[in-house]
N, C-alpha and C positions, 0 to 999 in steps of 0.2 A: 358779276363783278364789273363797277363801270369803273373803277380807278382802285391801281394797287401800286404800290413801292414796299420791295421785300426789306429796307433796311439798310442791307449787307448781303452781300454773293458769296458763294460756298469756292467762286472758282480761285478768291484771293488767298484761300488756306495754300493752294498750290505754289504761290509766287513762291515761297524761302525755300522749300524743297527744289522745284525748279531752279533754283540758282545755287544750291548747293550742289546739285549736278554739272552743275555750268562748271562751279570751280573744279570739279572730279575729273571734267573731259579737258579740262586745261590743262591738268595736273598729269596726265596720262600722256595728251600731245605732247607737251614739253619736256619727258621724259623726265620727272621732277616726284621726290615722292609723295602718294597718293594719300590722305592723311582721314582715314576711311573712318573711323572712330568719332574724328571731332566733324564731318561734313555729316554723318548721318544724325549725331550727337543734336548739333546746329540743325539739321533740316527737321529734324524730331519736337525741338522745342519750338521752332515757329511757327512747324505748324500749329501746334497746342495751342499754342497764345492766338493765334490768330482765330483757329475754333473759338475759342471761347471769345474774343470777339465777336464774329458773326452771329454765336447762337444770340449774345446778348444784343445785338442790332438788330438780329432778324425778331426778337424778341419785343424790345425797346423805341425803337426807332423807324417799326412799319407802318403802311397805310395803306386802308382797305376801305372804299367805297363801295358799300351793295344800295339795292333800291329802299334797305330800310335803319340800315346804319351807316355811321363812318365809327371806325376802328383807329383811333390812333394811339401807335405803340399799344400798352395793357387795357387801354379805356376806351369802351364801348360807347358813343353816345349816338338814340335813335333820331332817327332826321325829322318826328313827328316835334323832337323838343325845338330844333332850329327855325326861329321866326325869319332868319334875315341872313343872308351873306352881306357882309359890306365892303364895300371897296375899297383898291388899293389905297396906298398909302401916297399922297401927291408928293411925288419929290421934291418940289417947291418949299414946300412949306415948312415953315420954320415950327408949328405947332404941330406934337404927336398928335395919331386921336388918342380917341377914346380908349379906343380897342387895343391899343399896343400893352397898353399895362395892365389887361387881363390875364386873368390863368391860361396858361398854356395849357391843353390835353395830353392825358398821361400822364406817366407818374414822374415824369422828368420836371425840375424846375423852372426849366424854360425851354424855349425852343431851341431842337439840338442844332448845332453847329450844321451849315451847308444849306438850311432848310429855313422857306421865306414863310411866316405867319400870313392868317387868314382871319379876319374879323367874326367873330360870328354870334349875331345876337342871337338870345334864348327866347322860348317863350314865356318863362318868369319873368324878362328882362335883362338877365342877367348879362355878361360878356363874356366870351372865350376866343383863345388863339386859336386854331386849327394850323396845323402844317402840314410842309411837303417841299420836296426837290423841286417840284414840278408845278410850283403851285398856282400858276395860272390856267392850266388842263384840270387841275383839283379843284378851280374858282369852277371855271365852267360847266364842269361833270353837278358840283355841288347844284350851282344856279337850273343846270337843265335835269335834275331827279327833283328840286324842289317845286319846281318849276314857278318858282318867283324872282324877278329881276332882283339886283341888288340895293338895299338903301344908302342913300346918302352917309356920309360919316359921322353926320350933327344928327341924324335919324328924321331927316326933310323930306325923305324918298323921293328925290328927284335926279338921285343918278342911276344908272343901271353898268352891269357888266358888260365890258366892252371886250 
């Protein structure tokens, strides 16, 4: 594994529970009644909601880099299809590339929320986003298993990852 992001952590199902304890040990200092029903009621349901967020984050919304795939979210694509990383996005510039307006991987419509795209040409030619939280560590992991510098945005090959 040379790059992974699980999505979503199992440890936030804990947060609404945890603070439904918080209000119980308030409820108990302050000599006030303890209202055990609707805080376990409450702690029961967030966690729920919150499970099934994570399952569908850690489902949805992971990334997994091996020496012979990148995984993101449900969709598997092998690194023999990728011709090219390309690089960032110049913040200058008043012109998108290319690459912004390709399909994002997985089954998501676009790139989820929190997470910066990655250019990545095919070897049919085609375009695709890749992402990630992290995705200058993802640029780089990508660039050193493919072991090819990055091309230019116009496809000049004269810039590389920096």
């Amino acid at each position: 594994m040379r790059f992974a992001e699980p999505g979503a952590r199992w440890r936030s199902v804990a947060y609404g529970p945890v603070l439904c304890l918080v209000v119980a040990i308030l409820e108990l200092v302050l000599s006030s009644r303890v209202h055990w029903f609707g805080l376990v009621f409450c702690a029961a349901l967030l966690a729920g909601f919150v499970a099934l967020q994570v399952v569908a984050g850690r489902r949805h919304i992971s990334v997994e880099l091996t020496d012979t795939t990148l995984r993101e979210g449900t969709e598997v694509l092998p690194l023999e299809r990728i011709a090219a990383v390309l690089p960032e996005r110049d913040p200058d510039s008043w012109d998108d590339e290319e690459w912004e307006s390709a399909r994002a991987l997985g089954e998501l419509s676009g790139v989820p929320r929190r997470r910066k795209s990655i250019g990545l040409r095919l070897q049919d030619g085609g375009l695709v986003q890749a992402w990630a939280r992290d995705h200058r560590r993802l640029r780089a992991e990508l660039g050193a298993t493919l072991g090819r510098p990055a091309t230019g945005g116009s496809g000049d090959g004269e810039e590389s990852i920096r």
